[in-house]
PDB file with SEQRES, HELIX, SHEET and CRYST1 records, atoms N, CA, C and O in Angstrom:
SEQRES   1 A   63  UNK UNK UNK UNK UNK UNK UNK UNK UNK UNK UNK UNK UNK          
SEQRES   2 A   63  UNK UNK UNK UNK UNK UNK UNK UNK UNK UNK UNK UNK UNK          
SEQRES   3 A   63  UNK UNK UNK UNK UNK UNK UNK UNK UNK UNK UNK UNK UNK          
SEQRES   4 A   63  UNK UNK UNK UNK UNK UNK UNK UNK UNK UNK UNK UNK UNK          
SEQRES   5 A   63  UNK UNK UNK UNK UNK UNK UNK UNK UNK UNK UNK                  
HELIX    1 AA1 UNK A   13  UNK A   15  5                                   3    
SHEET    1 AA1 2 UNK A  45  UNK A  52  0                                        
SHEET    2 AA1 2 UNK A  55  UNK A  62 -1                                        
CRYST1    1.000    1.000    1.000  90.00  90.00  90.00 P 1           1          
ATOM      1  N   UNK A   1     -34.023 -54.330  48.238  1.00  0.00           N  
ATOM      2  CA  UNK A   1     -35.333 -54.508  48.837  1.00  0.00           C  
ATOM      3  C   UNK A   1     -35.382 -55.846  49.572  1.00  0.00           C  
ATOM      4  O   UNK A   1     -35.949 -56.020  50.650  1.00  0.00           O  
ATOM      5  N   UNK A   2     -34.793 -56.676  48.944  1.00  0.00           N  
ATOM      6  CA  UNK A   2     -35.355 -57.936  49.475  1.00  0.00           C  
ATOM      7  C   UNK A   2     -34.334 -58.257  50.659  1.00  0.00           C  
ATOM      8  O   UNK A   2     -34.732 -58.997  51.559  1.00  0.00           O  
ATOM      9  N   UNK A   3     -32.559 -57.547  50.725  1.00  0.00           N  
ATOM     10  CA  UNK A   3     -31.816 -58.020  51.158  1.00  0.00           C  
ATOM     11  C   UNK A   3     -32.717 -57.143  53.042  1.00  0.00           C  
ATOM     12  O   UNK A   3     -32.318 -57.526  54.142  1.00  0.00           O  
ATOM     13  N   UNK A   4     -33.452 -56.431  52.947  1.00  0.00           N  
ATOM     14  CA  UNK A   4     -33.779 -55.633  54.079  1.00  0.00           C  
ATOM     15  C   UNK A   4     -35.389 -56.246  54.300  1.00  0.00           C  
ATOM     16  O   UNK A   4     -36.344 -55.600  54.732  1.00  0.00           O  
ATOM     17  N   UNK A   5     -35.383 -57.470  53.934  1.00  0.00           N  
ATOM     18  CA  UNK A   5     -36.730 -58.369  54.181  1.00  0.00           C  
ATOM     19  C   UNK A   5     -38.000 -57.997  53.253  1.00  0.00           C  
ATOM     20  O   UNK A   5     -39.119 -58.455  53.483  1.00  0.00           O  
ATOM     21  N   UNK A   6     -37.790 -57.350  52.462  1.00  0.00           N  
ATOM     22  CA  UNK A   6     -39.201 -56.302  51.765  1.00  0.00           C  
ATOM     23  C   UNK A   6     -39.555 -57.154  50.659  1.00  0.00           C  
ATOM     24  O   UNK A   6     -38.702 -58.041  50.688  1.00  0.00           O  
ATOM     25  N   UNK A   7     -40.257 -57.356  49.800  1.00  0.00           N  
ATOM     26  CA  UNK A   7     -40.655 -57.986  48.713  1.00  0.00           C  
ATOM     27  C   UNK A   7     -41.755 -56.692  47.852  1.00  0.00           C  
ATOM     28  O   UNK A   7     -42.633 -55.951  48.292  1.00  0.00           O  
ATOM     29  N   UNK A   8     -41.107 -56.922  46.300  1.00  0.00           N  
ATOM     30  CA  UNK A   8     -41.620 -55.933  45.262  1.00  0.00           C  
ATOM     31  C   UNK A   8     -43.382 -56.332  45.876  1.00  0.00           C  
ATOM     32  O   UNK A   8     -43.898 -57.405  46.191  1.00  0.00           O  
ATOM     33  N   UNK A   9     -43.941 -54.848  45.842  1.00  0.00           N  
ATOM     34  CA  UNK A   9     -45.408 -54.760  46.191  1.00  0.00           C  
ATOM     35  C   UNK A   9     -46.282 -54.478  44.909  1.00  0.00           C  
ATOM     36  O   UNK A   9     -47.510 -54.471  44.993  1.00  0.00           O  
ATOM     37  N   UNK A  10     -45.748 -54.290  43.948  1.00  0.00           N  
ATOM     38  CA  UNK A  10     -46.541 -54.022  42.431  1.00  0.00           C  
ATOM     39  C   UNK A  10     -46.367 -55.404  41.815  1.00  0.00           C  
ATOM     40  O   UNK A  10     -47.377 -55.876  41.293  1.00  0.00           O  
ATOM     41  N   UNK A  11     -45.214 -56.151  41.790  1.00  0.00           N  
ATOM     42  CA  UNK A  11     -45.285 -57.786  40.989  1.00  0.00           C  
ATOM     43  C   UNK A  11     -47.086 -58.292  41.224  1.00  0.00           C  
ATOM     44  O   UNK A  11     -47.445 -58.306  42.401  1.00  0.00           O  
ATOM     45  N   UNK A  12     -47.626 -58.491  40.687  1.00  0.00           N  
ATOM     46  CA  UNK A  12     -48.569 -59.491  40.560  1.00  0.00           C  
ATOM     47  C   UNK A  12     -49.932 -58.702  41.037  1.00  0.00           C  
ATOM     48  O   UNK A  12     -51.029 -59.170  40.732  1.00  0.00           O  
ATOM     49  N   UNK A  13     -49.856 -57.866  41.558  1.00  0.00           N  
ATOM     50  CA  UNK A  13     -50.580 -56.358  42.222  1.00  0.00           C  
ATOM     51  C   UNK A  13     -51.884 -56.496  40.973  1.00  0.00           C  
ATOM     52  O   UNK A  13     -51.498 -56.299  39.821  1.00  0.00           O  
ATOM     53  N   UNK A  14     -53.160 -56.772  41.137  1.00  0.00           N  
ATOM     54  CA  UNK A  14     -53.455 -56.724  39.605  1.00  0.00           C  
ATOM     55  C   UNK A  14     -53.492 -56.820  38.209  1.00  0.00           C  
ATOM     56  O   UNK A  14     -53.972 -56.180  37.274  1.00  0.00           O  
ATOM     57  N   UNK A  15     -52.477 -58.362  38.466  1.00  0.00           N  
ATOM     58  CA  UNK A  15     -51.877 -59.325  37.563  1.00  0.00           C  
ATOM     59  C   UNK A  15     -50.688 -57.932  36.731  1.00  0.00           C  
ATOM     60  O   UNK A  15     -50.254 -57.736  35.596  1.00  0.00           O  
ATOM     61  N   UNK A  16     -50.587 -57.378  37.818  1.00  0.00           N  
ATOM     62  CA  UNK A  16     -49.330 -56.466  36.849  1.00  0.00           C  
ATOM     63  C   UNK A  16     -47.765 -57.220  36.912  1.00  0.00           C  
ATOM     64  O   UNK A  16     -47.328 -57.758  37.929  1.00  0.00           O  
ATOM     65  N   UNK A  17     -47.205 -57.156  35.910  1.00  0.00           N  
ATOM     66  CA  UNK A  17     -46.390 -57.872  35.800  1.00  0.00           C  
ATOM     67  C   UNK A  17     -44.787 -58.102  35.716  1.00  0.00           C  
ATOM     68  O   UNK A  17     -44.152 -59.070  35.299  1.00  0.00           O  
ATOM     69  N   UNK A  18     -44.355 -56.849  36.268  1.00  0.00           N  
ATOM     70  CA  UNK A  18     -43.151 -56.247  36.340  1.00  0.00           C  
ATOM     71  C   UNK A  18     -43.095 -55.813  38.048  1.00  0.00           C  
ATOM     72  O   UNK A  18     -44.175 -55.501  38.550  1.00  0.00           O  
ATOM     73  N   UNK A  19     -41.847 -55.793  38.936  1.00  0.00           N  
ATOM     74  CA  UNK A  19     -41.705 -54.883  39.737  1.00  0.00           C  
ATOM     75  C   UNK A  19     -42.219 -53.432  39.972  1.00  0.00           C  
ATOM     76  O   UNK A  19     -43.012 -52.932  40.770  1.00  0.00           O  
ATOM     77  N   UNK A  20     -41.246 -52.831  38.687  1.00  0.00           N  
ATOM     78  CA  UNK A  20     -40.982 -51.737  38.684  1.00  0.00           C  
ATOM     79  C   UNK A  20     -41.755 -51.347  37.423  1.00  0.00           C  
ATOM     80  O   UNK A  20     -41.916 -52.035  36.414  1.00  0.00           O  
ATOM     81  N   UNK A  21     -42.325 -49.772  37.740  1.00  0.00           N  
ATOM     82  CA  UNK A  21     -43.407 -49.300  36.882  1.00  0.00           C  
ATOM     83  C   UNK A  21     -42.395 -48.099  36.146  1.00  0.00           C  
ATOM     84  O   UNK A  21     -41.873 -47.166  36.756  1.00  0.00           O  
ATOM     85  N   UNK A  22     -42.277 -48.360  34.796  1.00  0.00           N  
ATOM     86  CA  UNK A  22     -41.711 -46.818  34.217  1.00  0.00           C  
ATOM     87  C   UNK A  22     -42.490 -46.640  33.037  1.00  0.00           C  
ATOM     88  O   UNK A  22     -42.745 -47.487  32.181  1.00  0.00           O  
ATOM     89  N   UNK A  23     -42.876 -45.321  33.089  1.00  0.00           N  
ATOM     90  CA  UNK A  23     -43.674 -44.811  31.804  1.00  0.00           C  
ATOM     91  C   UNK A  23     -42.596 -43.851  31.017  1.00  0.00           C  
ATOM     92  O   UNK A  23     -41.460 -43.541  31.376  1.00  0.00           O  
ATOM     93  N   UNK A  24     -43.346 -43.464  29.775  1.00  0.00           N  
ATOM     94  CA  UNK A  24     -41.845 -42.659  28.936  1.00  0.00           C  
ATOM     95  C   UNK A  24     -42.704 -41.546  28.668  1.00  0.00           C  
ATOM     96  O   UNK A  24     -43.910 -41.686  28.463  1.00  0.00           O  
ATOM     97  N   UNK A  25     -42.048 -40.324  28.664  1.00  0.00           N  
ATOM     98  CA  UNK A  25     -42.649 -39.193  28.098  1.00  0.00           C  
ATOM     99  C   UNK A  25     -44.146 -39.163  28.206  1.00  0.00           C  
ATOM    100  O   UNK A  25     -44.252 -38.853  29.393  1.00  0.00           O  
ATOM    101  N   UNK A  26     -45.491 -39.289  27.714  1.00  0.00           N  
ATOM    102  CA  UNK A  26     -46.674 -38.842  27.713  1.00  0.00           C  
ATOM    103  C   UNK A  26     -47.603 -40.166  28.261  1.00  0.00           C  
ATOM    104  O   UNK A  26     -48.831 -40.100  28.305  1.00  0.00           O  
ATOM    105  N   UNK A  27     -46.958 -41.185  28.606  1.00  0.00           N  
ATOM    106  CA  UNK A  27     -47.539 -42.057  29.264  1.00  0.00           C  
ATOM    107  C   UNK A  27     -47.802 -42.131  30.725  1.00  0.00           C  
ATOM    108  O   UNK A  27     -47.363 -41.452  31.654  1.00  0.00           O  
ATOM    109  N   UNK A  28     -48.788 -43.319  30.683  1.00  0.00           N  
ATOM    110  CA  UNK A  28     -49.669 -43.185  31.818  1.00  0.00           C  
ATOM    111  C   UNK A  28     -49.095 -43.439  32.900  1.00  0.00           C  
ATOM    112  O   UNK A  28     -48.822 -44.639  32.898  1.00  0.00           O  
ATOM    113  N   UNK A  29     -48.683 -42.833  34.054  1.00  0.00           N  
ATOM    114  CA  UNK A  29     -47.636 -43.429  35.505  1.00  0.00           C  
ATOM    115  C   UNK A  29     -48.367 -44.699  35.901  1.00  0.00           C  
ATOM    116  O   UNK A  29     -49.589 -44.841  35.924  1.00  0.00           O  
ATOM    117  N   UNK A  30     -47.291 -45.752  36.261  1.00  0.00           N  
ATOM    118  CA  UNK A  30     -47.704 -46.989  36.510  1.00  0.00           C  
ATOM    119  C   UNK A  30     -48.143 -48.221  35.156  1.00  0.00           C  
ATOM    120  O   UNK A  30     -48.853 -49.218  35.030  1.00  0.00           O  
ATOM    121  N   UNK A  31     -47.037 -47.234  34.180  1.00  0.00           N  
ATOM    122  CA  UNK A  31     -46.987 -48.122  32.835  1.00  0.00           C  
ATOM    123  C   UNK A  31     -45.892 -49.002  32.955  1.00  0.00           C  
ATOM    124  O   UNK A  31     -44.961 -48.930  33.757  1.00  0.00           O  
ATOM    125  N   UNK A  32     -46.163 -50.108  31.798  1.00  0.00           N  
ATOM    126  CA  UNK A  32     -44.945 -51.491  31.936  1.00  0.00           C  
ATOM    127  C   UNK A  32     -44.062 -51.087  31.029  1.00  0.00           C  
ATOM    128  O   UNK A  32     -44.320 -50.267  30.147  1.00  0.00           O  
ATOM    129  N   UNK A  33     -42.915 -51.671  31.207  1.00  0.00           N  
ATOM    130  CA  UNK A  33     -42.029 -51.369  30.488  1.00  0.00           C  
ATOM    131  C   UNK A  33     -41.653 -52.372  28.866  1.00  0.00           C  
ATOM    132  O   UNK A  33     -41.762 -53.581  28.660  1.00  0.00           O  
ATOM    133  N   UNK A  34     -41.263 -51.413  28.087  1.00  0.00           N  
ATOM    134  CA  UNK A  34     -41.073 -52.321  26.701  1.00  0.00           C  
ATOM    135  C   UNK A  34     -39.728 -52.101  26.114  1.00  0.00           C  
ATOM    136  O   UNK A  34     -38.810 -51.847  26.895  1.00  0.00           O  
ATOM    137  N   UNK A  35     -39.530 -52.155  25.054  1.00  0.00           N  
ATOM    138  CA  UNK A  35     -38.251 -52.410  24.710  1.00  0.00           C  
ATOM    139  C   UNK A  35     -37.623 -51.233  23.530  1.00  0.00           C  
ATOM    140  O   UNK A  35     -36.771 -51.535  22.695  1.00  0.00           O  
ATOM    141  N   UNK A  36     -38.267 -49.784  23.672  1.00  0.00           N  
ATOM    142  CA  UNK A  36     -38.461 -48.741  23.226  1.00  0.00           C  
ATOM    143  C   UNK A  36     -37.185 -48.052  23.404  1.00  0.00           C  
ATOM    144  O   UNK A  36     -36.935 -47.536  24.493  1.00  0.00           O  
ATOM    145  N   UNK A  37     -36.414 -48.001  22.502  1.00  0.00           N  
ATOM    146  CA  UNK A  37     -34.868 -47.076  23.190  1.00  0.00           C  
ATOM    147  C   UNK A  37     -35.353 -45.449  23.693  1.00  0.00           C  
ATOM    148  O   UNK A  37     -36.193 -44.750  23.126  1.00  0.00           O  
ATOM    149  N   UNK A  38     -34.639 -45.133  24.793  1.00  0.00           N  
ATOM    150  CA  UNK A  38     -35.170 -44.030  25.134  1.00  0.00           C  
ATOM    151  C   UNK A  38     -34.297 -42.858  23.957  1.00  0.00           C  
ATOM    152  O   UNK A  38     -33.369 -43.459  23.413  1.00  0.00           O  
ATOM    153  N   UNK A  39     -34.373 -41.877  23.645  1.00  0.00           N  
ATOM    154  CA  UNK A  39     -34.057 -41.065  22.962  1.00  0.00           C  
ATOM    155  C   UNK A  39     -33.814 -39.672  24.276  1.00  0.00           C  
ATOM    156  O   UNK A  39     -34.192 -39.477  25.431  1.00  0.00           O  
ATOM    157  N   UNK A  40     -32.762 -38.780  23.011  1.00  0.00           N  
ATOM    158  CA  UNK A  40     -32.348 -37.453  24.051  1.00  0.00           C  
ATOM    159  C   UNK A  40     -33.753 -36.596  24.449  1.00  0.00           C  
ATOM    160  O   UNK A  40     -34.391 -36.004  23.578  1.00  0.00           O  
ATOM    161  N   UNK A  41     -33.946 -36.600  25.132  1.00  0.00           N  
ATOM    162  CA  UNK A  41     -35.079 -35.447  25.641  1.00  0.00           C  
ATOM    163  C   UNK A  41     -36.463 -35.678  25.999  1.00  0.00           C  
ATOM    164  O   UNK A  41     -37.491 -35.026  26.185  1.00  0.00           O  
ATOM    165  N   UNK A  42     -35.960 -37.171  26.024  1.00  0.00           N  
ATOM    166  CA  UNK A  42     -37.106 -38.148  26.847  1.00  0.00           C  
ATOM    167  C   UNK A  42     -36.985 -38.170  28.140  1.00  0.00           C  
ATOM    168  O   UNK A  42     -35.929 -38.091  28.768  1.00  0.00           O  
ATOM    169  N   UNK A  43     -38.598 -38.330  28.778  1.00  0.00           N  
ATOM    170  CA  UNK A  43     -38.671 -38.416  30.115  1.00  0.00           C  
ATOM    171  C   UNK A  43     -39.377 -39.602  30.478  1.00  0.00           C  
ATOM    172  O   UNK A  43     -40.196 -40.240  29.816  1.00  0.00           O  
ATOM    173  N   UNK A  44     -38.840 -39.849  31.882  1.00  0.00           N  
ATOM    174  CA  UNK A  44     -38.623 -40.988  32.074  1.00  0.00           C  
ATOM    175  C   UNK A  44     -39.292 -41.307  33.417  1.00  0.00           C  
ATOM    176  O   UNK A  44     -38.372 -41.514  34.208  1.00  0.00           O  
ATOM    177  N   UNK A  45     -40.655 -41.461  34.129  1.00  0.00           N  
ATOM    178  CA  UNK A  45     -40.738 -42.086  35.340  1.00  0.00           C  
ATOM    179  C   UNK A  45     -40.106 -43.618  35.670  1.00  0.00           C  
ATOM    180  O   UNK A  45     -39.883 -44.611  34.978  1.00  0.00           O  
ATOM    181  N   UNK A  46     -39.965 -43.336  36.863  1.00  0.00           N  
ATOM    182  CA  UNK A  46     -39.495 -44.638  37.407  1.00  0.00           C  
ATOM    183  C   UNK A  46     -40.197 -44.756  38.791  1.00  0.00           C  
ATOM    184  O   UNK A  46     -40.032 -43.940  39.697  1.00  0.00           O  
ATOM    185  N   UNK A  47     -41.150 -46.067  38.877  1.00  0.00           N  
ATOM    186  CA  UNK A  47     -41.994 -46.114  40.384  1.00  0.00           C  
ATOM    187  C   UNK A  47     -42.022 -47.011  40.736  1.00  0.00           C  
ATOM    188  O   UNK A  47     -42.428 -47.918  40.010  1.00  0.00           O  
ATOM    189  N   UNK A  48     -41.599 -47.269  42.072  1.00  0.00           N  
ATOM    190  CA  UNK A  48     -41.205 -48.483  42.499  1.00  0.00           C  
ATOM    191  C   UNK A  48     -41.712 -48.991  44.118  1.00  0.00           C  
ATOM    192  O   UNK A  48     -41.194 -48.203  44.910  1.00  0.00           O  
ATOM    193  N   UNK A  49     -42.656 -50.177  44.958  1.00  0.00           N  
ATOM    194  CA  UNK A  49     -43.066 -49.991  45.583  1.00  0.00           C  
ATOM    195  C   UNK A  49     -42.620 -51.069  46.684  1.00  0.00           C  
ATOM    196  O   UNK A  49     -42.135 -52.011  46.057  1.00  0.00           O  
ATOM    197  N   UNK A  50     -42.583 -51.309  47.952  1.00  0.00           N  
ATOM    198  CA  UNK A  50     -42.215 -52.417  48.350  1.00  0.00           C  
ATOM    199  C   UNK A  50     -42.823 -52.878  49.633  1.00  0.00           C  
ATOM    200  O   UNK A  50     -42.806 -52.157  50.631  1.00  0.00           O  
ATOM    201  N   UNK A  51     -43.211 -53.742  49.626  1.00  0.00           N  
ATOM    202  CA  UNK A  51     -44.069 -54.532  51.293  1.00  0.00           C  
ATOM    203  C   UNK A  51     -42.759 -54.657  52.081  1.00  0.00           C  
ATOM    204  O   UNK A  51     -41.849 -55.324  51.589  1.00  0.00           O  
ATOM    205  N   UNK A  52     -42.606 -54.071  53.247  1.00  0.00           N  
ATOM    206  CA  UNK A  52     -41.480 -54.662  54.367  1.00  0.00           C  
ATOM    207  C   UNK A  52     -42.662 -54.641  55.669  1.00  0.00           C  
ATOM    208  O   UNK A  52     -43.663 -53.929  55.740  1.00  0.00           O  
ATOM    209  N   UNK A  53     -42.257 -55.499  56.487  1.00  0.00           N  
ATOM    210  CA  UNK A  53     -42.340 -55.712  57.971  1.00  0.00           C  
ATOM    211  C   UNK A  53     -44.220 -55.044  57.585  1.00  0.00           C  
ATOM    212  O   UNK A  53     -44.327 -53.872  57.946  1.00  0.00           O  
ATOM    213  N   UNK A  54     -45.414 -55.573  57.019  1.00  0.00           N  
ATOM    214  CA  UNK A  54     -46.661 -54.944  56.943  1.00  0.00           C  
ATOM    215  C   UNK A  54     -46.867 -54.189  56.435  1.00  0.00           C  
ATOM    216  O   UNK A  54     -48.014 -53.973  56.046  1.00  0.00           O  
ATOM    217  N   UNK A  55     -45.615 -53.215  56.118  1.00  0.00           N  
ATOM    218  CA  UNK A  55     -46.253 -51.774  55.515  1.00  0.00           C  
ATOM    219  C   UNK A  55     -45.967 -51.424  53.980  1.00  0.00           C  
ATOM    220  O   UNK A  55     -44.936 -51.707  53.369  1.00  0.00           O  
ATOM    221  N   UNK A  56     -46.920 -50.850  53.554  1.00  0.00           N  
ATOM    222  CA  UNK A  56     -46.294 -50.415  51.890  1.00  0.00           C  
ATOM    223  C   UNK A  56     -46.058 -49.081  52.015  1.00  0.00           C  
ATOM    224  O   UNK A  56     -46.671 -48.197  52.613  1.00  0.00           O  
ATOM    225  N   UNK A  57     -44.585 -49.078  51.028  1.00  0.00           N  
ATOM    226  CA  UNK A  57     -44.093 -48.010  50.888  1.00  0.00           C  
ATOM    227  C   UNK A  57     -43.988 -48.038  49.257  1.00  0.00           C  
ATOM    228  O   UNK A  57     -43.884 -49.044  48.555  1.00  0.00           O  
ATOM    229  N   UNK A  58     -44.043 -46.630  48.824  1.00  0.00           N  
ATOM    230  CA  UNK A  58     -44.072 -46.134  46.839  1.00  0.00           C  
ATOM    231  C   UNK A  58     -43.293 -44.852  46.871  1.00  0.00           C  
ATOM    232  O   UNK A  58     -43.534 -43.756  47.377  1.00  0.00           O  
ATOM    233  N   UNK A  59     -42.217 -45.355  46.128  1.00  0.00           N  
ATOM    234  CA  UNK A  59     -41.454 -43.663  46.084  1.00  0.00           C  
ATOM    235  C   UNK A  59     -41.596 -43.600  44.059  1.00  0.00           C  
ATOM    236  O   UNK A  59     -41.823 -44.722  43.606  1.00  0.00           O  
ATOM    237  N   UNK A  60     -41.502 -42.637  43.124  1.00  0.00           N  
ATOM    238  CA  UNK A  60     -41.742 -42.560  42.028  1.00  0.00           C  
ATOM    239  C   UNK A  60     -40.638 -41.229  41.809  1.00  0.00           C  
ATOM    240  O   UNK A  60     -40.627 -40.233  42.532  1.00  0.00           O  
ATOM    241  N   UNK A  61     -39.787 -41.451  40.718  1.00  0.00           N  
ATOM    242  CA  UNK A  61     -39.190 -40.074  40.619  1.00  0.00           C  
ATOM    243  C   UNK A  61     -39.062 -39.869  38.973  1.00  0.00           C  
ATOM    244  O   UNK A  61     -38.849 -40.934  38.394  1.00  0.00           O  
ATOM    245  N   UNK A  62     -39.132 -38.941  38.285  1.00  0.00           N  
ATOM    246  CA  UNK A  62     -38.687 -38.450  36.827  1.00  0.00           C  
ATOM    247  C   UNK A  62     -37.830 -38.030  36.550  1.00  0.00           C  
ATOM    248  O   UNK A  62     -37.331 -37.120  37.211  1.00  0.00           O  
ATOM    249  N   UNK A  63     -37.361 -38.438  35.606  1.00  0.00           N  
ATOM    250  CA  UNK A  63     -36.093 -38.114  34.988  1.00  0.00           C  
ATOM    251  C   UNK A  63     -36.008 -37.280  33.863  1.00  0.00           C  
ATOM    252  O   UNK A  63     -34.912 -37.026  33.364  1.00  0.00           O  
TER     253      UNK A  63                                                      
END                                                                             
């Protein structure tokens, strides 16, 4: 992100405090991350957003 001029657009976004947003299984999208080992048959968002050149871009995918 950053090497293509962009800077994380969720850091500080509403004093949120991570880059990157991943929720686990039944949680809320746009949750922080903790230190929870994931287990087999867990799911996994991962959402991630970034300011380049004015514009925001958010791609989010599950695992």
């Amino acid at each position: 992100m950053r090497d293509n001029k962009g800077v994380p657009a969720f850091l500080g976004l509403y004093n949120f405090p991570n880059t990157i947003c991943a929720s686990l299984n039944e949680e809320v999208v746009h949750g922080t991350t903790n230190k929870k080992p994931l287990g087999e048959g867990d799911i996994l968002s991962i959402d991630c957003g970034a300011k380049i050149n004015g514009f925001y871009g958010e791609h989010a995918y599950t695992f």
